[in-house]
N, C-alpha and C positions, 0 to 999 in steps of 0.2 A: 493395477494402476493403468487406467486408460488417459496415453498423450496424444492429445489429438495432435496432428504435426503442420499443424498453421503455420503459413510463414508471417513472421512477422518486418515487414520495410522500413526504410528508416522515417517515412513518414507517417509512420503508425503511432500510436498513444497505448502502448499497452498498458492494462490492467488486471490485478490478481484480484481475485475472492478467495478466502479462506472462512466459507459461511456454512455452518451445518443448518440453520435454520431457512427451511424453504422458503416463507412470505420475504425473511431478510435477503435472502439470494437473487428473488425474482425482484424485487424492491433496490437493489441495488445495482444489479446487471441492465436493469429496464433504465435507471438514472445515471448509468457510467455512459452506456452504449447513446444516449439523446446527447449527451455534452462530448460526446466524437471518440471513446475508446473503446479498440477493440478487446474486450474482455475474456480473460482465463480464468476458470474456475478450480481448484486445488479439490480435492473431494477426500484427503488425508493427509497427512503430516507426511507423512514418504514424497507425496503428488507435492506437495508446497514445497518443500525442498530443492526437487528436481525441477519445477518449472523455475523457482525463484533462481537457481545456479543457470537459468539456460538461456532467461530475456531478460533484458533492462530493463523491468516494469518500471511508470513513472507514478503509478496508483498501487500501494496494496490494503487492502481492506479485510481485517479479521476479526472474526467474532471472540471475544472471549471464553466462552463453550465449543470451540473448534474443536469437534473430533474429541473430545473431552468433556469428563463430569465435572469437574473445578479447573479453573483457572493457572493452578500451579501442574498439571497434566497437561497444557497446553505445548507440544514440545514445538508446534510452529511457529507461537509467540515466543519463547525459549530459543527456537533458531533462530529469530529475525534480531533478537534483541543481543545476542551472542556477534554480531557479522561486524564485522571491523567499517569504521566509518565513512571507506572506500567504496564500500558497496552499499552504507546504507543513505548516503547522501544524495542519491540518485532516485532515489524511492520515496514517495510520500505514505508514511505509514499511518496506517487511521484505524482504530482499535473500537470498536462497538464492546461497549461494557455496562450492563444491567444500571450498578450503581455510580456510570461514569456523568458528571454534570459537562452536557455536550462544550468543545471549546476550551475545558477547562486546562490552562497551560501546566499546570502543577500535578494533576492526574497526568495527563499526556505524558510529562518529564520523568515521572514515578512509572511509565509501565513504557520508557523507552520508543516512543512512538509521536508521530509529528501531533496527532489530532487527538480526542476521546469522542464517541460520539455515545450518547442514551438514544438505546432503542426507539426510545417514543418519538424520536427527531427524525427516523428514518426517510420518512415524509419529504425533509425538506434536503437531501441528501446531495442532489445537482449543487445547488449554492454554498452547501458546506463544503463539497469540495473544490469546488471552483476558488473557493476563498483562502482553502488552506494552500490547494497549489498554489493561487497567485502568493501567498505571503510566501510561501518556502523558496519561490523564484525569482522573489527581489529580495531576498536576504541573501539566494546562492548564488545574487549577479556576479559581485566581485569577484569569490573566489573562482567560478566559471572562468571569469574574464582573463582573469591571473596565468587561471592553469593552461588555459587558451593562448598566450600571450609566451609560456613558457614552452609552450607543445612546436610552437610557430620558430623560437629564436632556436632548441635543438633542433629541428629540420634543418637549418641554415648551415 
């Protein structure tokens, strides 16, 4: 397991890959990094673990075939979908899957994850996620606002 030991600031956008397939790696790292995040790459299930336990990514992006010949071998999507809603409400999860119809909220819902993307949409990857962040950020105003509001009155 190679960690590269980037530091990451609090004005960084970090982002995870969990992508075995190279054109999707380079296709997505080349459309994370143009829309302003600095990107982390998982290279196995042990590596997504450890990176996902160690930064507040606000993007993770994994392939279906992660490190894995089916989908049910996937133990990173198994992690991700395991992690109490503490730590997954922070994270915009976006799930790349063969038979997924990109968007689709009912696959998304069914595999635990905010987005689905089809492969063949790769292409258009900047706007899909810029759209799914923007929606998961005005859905997580309030509670944001709340926990923010609550963080403020115990300091007093």
């Amino acid at each position: 397991m190679d960690l590269d030991l980037e530091l990451v600031a609090l004005s960084d956008a970090p982002a995870l890959l969990a992508l075995s397939t190279i054109e999707w790696l380079a296709t997505a790292k080349s459309a994370l990094k143009e829309i302003g995040y600095k990107v982390h790459t998982a290279s196995n299930h042990e590596d997504f673990v450890v990176r996902f336990g160690r930064v507040q990514y606000q993007v993770v992006i994994l392939e279906e075939l992660f490190a894995a010949n089916t989908v049910e071998e996937n133990l990173s999507l198994q992690f991700l979908q395991q992690q109490s809603m503490n730590r997954r409400r922070h994270a915009v999860s976006i799930f790349i899957a063969n038979d997924a119809q990109t968007l689709n909220p009912m696959q998304a819902f069914q595999a635990s994850v905010h987005a689905v993307i089809n492969p063949t949409e790769l292409g258009q990857l900047q706007p899909i996620v810029q759209q799914v962040v923007a929606n998961h950020d005005r859905f997580m105003k309030s509670y944001r606002d709340a926990e923010t509001r609550l963080a403020n009155a115990a300091a007093v």
